[in-house]
ChimeraX commands (.cxc) that place a marker at each C-alpha (Angstrom):
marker #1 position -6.50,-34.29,-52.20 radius 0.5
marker #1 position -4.65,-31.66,-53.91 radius 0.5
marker #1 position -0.98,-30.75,-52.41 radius 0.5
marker #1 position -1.67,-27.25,-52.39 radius 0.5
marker #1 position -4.20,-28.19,-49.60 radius 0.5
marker #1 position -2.88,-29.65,-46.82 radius 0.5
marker #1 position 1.29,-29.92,-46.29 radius 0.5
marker #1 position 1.95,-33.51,-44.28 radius 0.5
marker #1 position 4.31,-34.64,-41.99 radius 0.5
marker #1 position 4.66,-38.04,-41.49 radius 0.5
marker #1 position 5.65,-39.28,-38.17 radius 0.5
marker #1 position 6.11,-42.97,-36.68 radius 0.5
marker #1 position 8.78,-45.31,-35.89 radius 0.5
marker #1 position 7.02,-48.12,-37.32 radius 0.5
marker #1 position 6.86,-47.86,-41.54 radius 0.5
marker #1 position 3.13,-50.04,-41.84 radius 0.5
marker #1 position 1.74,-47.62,-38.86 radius 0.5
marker #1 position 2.41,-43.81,-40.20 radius 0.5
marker #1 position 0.28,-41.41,-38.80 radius 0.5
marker #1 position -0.47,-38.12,-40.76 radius 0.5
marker #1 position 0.01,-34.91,-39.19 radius 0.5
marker #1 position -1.13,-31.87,-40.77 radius 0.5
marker #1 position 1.23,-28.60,-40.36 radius 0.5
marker #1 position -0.41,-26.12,-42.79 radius 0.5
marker #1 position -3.82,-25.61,-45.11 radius 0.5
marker #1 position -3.82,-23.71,-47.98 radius 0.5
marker #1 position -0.42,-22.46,-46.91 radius 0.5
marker #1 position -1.38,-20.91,-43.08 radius 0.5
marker #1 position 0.59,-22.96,-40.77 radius 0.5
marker #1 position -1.17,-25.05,-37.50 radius 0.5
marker #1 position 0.00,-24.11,-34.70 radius 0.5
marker #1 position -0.41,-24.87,-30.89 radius 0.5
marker #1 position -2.72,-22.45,-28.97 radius 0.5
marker #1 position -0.66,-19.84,-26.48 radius 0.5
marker #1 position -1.25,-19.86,-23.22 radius 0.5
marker #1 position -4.37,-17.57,-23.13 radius 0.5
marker #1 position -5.82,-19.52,-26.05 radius 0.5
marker #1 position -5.20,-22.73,-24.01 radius 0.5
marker #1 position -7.63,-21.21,-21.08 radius 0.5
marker #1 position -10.53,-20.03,-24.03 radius 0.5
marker #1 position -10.33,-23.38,-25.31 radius 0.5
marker #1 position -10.36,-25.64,-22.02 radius 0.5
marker #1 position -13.31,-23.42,-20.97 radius 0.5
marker #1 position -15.17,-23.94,-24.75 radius 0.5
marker #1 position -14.34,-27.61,-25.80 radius 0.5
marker #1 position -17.43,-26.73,-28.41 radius 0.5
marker #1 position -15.62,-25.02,-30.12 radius 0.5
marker #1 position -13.14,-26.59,-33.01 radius 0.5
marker #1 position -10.32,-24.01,-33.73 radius 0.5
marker #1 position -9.57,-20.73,-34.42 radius 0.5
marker #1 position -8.19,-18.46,-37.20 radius 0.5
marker #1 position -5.23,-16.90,-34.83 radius 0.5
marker #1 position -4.60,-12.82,-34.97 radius 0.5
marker #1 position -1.33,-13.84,-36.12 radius 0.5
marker #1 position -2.48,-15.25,-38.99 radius 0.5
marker #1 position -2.18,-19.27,-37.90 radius 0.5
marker #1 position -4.30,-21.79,-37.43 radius 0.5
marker #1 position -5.13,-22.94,-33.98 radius 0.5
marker #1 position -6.91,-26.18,-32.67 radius 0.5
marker #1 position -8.70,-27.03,-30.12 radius 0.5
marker #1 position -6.80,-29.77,-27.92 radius 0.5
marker #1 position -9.90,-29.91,-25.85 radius 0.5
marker #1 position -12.35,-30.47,-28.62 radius 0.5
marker #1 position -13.83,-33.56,-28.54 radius 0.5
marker #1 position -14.19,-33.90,-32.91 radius 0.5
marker #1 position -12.48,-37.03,-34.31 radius 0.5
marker #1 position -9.06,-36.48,-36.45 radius 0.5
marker #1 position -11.34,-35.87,-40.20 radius 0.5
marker #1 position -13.38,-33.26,-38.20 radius 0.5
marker #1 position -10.65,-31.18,-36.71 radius 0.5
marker #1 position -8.99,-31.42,-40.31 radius 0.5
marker #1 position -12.31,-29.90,-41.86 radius 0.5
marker #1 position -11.76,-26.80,-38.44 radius 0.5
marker #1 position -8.43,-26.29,-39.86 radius 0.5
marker #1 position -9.89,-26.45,-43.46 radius 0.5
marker #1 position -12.30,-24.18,-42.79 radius 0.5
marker #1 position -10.05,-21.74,-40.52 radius 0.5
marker #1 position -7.51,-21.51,-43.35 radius 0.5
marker #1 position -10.41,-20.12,-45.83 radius 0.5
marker #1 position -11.23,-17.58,-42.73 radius 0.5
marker #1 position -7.81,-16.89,-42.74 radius 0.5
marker #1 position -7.29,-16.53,-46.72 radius 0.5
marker #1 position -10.41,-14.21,-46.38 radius 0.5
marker #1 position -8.91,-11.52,-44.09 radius 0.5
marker #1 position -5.74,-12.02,-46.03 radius 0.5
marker #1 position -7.37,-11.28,-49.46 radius 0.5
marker #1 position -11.00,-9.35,-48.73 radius 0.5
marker #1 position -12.85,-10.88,-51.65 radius 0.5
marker #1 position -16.18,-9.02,-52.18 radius 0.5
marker #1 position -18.54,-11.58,-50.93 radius 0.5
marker #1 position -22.04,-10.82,-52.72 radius 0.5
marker #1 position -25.06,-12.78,-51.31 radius 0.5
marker #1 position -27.60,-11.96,-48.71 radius 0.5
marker #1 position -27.85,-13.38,-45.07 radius 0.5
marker #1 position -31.39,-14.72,-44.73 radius 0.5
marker #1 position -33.42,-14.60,-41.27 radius 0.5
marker #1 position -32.35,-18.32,-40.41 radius 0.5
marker #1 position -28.90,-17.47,-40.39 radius 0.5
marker #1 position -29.34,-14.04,-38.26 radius 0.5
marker #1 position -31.12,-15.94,-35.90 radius 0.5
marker #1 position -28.67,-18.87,-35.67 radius 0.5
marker #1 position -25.56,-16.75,-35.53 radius 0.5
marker #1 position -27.22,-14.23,-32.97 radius 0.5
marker #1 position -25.08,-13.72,-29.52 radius 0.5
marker #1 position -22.15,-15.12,-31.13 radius 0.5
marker #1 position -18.68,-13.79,-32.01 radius 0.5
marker #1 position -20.39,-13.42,-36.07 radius 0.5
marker #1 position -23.64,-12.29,-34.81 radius 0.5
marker #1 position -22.78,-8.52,-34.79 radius 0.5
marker #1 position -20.00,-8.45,-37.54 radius 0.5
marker #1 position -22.16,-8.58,-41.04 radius 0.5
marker #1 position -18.41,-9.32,-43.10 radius 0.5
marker #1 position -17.25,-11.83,-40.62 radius 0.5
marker #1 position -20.51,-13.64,-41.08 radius 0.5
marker #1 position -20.40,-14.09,-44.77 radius 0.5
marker #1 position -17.17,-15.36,-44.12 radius 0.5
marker #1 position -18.52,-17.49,-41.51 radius 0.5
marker #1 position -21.17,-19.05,-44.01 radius 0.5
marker #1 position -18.64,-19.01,-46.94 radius 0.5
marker #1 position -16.19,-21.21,-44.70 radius 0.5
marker #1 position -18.62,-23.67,-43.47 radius 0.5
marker #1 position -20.31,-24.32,-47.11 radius 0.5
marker #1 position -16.65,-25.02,-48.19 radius 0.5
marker #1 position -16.44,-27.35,-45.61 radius 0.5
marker #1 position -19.75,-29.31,-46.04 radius 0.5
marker #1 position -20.80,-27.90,-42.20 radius 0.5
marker #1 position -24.33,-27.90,-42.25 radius 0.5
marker #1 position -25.01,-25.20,-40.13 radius 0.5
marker #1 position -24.24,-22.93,-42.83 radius 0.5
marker #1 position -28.25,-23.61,-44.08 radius 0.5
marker #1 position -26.74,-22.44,-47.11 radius 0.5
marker #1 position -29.02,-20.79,-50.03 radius 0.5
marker #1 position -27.80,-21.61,-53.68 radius 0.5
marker #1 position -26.81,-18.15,-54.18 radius 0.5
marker #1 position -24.14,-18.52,-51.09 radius 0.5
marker #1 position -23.04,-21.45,-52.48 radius 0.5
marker #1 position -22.22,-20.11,-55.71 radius 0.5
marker #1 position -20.65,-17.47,-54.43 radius 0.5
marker #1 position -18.53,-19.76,-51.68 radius 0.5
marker #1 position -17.54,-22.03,-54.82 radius 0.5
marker #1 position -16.01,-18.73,-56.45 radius 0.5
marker #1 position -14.17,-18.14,-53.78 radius 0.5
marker #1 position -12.63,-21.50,-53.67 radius 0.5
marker #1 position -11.75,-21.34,-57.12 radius 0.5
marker #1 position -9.68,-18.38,-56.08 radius 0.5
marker #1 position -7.97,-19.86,-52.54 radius 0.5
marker #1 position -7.40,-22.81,-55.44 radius 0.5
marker #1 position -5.77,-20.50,-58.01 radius 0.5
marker #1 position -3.59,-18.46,-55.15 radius 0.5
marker #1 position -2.51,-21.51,-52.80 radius 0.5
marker #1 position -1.37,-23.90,-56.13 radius 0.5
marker #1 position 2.39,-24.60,-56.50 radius 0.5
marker #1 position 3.53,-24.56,-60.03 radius 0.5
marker #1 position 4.65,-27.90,-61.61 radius 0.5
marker #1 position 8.30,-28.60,-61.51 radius 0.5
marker #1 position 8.43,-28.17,-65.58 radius 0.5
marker #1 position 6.33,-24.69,-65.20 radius 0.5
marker #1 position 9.29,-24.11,-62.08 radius 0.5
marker #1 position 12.08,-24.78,-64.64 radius 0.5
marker #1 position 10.96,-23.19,-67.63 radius 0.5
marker #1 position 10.71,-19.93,-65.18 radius 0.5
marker #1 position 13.76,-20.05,-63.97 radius 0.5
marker #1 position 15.05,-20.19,-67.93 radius 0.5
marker #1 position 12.56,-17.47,-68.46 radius 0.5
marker #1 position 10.71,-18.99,-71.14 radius 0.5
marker #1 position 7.13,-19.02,-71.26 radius 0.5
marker #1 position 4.76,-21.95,-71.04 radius 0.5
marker #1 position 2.40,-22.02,-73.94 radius 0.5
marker #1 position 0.03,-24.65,-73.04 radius 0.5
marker #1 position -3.61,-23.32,-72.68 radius 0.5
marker #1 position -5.30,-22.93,-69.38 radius 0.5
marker link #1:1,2 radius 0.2
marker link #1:2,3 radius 0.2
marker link #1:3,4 radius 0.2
marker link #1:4,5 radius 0.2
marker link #1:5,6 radius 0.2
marker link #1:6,7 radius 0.2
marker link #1:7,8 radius 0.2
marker link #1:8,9 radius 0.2
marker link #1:9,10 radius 0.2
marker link #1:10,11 radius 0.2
marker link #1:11,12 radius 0.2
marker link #1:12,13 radius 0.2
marker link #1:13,14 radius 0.2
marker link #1:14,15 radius 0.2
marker link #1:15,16 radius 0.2
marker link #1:16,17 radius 0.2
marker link #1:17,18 radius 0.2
marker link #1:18,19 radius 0.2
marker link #1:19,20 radius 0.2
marker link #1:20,21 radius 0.2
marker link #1:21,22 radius 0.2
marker link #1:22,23 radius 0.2
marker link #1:23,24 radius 0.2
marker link #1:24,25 radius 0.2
marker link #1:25,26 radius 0.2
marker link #1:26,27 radius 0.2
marker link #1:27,28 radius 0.2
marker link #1:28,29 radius 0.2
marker link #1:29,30 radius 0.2
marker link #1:30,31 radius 0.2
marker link #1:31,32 radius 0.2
marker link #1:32,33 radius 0.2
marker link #1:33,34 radius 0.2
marker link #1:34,35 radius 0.2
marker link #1:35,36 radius 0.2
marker link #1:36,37 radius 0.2
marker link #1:37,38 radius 0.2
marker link #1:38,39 radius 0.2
marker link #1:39,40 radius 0.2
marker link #1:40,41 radius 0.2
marker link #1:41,42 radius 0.2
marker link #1:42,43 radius 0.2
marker link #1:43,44 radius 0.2
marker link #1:44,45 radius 0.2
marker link #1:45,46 radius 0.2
marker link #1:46,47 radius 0.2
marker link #1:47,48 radius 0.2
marker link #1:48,49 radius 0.2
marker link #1:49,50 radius 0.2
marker link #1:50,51 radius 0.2
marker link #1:51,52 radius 0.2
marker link #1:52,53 radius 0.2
marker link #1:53,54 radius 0.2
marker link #1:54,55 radius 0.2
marker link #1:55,56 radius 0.2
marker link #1:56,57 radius 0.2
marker link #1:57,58 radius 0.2
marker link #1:58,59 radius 0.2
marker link #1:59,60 radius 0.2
marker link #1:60,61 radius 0.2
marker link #1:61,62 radius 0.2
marker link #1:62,63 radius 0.2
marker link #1:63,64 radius 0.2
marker link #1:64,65 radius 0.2
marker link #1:65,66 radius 0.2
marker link #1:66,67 radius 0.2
marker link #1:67,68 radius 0.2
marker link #1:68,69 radius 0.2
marker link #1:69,70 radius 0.2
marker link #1:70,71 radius 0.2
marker link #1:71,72 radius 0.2
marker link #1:72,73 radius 0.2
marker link #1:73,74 radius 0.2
marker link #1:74,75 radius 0.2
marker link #1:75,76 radius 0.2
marker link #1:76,77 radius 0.2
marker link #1:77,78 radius 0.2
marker link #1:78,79 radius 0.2
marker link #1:79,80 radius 0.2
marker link #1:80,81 radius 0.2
marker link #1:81,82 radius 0.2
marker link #1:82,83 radius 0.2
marker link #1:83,84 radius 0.2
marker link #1:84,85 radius 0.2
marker link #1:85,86 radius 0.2
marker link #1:86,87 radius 0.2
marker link #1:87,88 radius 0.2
marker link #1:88,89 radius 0.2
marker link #1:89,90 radius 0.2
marker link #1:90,91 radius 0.2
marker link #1:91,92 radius 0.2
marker link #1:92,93 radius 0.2
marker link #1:93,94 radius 0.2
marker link #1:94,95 radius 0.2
marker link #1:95,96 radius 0.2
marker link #1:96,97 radius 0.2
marker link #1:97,98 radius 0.2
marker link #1:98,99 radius 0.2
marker link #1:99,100 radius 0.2
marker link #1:100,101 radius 0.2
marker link #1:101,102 radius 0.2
marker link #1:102,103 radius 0.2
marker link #1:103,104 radius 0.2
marker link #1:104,105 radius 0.2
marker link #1:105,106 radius 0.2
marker link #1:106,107 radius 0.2
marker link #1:107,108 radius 0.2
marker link #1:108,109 radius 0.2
marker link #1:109,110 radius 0.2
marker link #1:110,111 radius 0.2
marker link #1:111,112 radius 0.2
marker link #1:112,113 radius 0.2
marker link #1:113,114 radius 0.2
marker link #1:114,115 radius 0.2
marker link #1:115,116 radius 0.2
marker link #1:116,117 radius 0.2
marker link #1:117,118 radius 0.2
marker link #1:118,119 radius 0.2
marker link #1:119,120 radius 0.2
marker link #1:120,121 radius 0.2
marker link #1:121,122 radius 0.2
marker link #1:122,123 radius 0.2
marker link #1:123,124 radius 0.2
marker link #1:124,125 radius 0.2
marker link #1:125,126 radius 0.2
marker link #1:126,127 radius 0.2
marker link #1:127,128 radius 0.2
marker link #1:128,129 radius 0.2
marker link #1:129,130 radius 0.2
marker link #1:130,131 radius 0.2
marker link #1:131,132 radius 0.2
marker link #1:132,133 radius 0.2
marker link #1:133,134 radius 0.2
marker link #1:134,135 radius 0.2
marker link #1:135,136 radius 0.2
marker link #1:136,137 radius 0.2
marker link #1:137,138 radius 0.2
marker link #1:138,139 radius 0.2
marker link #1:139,140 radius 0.2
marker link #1:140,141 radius 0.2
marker link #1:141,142 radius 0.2
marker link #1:142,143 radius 0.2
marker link #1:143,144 radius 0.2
marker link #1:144,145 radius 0.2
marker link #1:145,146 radius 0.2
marker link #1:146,147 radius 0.2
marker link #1:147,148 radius 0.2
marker link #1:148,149 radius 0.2
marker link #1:149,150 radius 0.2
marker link #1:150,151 radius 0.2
marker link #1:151,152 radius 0.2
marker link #1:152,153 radius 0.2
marker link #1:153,154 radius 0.2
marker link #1:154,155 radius 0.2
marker link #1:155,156 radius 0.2
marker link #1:156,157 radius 0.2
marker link #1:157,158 radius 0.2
marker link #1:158,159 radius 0.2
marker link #1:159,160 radius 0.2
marker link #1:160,161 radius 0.2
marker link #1:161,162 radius 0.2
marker link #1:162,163 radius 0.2
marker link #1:163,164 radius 0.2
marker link #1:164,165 radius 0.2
marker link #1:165,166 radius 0.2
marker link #1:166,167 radius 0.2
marker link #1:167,168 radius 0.2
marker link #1:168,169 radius 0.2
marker link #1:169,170 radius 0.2
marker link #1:170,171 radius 0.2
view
């Protein structure tokens, strides 16, 4: 996995039994859920996580998803998130399945925040997308951008910045 993905902190006492903790994706920080968040989330264990008005990523500590799933919520939260941030134009149609699937909920009403909805669940491999080849061309563009915006520059493209010369190595 990239590093511009997921920052780590490792935690454990014992060196052969290090856990992995995840404390940002794609640069928007985890975060525990406030107290009114808390109450949403012990009333909707369904549901994984949330892409915070503050712009952070909170998880469900009710959920019942396994450690890889709740790392694909905060995944696809952080491409929400990068979303709002950014407002790429998101060009594909949402066919009937996906009205009718996404009808009554918090996307159902909100035609933007449903693309972004779909766009954020192909990324993450979440079925429920029922994707169409168009959205998933246009959901692997906007990777390539999160990608471009969220990488860290090498430490020789750091240094030869800070001496302000230019890297002439083709991209």
């Amino acid at each position: 996995m990239p590093n511009n993905i997921v920052s780590k902190n490792l935690i454990g006492s014992n060196p052969n039994m290090v856990s992995v903790k995840p404390e940002s994706v794609y640069g928007y920080e985890i975060r525990k859920p406030f107290s009114g968040e808390d109450a949403f989330f012990k009333s909707r264990p369904e549901v994984g996580g949330m892409a915070a008005e503050d712009g952070k990523i909170v998880l469900n500590p009710y959920s019942p998803l396994k450690d890889q799933e709740k790392a694909q919520v905060a995944k696809n939260e952080a491409i929400r998130l990068w979303m709002k941030d950014n407002k790429p134009k998101i060009q594909f149609d949402v066919n009937d399945k996906q009205m009718q699937s996404f009808a009554g909920t918090e996307y159902g009403s909100d035609p933007q925040a449903l693309k972004e909805t779909i766009v954020a669940r192909i990324l993450t491999g979440d079925p429920s997308a029922q994707a169409s080849k168009d959205q998933v061309a246009a959901a692997n563009e906007i990777m390539q951008k999160i990608t471009q915006s969220t990488q860290k520059p090498s430490v020789s493209e750091s240094i030869m910045s800070a001496m302000n010369m230019k890297n002439t190595k083709s991209k």
